[in-house]
N, C-alpha and C positions, 0 to 999 in steps of 0.2 A: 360289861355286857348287861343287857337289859333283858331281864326276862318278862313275857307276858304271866298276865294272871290267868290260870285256866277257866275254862266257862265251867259256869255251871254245869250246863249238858254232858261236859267233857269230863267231869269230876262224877256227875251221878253216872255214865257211863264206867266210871275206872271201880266204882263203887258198887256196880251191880256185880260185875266182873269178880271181883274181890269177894262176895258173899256168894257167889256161885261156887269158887273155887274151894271157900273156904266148907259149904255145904256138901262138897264133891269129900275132901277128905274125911269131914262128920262121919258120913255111909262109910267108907272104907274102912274108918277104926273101930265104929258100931261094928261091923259086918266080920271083921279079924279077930274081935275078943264079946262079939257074942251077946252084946247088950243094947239097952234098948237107949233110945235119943226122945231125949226130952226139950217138948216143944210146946208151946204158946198157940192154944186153939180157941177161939171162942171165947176169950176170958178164963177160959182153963189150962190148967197146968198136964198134959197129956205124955203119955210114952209110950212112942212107937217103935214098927220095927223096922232097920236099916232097908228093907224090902219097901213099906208101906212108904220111908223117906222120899226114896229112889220114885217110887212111881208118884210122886206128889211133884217131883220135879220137872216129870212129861208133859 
């Protein structure tokens, strides 16, 4: 069997997909024990909250 190589497009698509999902669970475990998520802003090191995560995602 021969399989193709995926495209590009098709891999950054499985990729985005992948860092959505994985930013979906981030907020939920923030949001279940209460702590803040630490994120890469502007060249700084910031901590927000599962709230502020959430609406950064809309």
């Amino acid at each position: 069997m021969i399989r193709r190589k995926p495209s590009a497009e098709s891999m950054t698509k499985d990729v985005e997909a992948a860092f959505k999902q994985a930013s979906r669970k981030v907020i939920e475990i923030a949001r279940q024990t209460n702590t803040p998520i630490i994120v890469w802003i502007k060249g700084k090191v910031v901590s927000i909250s599962a709230e502020d995560a959430e609406k950064s995602q809309q």
